[in-house]
C-alpha positions in Angstrom: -17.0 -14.7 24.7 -18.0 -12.3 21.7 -15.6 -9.7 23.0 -13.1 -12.0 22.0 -14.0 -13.2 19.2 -14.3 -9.5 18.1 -10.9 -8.5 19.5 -9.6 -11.7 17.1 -11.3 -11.2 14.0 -9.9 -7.2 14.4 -6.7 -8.5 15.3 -6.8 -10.1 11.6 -8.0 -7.2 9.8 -5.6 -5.0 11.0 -2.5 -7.8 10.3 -4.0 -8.1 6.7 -4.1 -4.3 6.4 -0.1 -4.1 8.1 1.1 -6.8 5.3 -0.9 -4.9 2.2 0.7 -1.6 3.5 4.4 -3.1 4.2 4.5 -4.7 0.4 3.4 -1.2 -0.7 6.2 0.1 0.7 9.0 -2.3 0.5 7.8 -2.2 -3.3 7.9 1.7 -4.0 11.6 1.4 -1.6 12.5 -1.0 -4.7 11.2 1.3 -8.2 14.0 3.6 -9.9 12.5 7.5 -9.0 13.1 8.0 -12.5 10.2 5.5 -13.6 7.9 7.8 -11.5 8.3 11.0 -13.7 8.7 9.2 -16.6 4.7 7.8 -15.8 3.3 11.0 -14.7 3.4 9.7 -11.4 3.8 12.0 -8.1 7.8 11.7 -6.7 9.1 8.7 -5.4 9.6 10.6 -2.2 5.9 11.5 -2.0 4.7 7.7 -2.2 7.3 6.7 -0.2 6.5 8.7 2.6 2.9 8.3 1.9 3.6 4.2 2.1 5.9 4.7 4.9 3.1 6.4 6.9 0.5 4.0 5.9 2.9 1.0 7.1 4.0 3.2 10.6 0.0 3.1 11.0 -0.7 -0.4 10.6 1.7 -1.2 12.6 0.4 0.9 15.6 -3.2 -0.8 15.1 -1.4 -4.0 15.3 0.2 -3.5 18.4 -2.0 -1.2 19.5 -5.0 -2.3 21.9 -7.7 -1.2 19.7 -10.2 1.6 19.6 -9.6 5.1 19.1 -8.8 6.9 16.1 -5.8 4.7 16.2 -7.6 1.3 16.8 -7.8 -1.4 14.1 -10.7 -0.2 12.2 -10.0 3.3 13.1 -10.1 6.5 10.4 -6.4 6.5 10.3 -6.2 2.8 10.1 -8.4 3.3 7.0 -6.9 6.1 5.3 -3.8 4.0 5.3 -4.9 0.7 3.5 -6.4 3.3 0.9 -3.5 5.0 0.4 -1.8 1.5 0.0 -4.1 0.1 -1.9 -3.9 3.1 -4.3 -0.6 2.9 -4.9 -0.6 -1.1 -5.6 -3.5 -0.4 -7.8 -2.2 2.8 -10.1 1.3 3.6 -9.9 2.7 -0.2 -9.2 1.6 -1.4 -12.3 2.6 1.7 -14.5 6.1 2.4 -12.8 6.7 -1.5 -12.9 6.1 -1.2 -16.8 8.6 1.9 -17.0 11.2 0.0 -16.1 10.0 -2.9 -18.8 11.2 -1.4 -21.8 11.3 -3.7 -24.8 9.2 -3.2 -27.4 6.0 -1.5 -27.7 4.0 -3.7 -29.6 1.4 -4.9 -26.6 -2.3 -4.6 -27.4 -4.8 -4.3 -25.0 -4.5 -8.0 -24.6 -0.9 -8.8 -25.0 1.7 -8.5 -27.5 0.9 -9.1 -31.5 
């Protein structure tokens, strides 16, 4: 009975970790590889095939059955929400603003 409740709650974690990692990478397939120079970001390439990877792992602890290095919690499975979570975190917001343009006249707090 706690087997599979385990096996559930894993089965979760890992499809939370597969939909953080696919918007990572559906998002960087979407920004201009210009906006990443222009923010002193790594290449386009390099996060895409950095987010690519990260989603190609989730995916395999998804379907996978679990343990391993490839199970749901697994090292793999770990260095791949990081690696998705650090691109949401950084570059997303700062290649997003790139492509703003407008004016410059935004405090720390908004415009004024």
């Amino acid at each position: 009975m706690i087997a599979y409740i385990e096996s559930g709650i894993f089965l979760i974690l890992a499809l939370v970790a597969f939909a953080l990692e696919a918007w990572a990478f559906v998002d960087c397939l979407r920004r201009k590889p210009a906006a990443f120079e222009a923010m002193g970001k790594r290449t386009k390439t390099f996060w895409m095939a950095l987010t690519g990877g990260a989603t190609a792992i989730g995916l395999i602890s998804v379907v996978g059955s679990g343990g391993g290095l490839f199970g749901t919690l697994g090292l793999f499975g770990l260095a791949a929400v990081v690696a998705a979570s650090v691109y949401l975190a950084d570059v997303r917001p700062a290649v997003r603003d790139a492509g703003a343009g407008g004016s410059r006249n935004n405090g720390p707090y908004g415009p004024w």
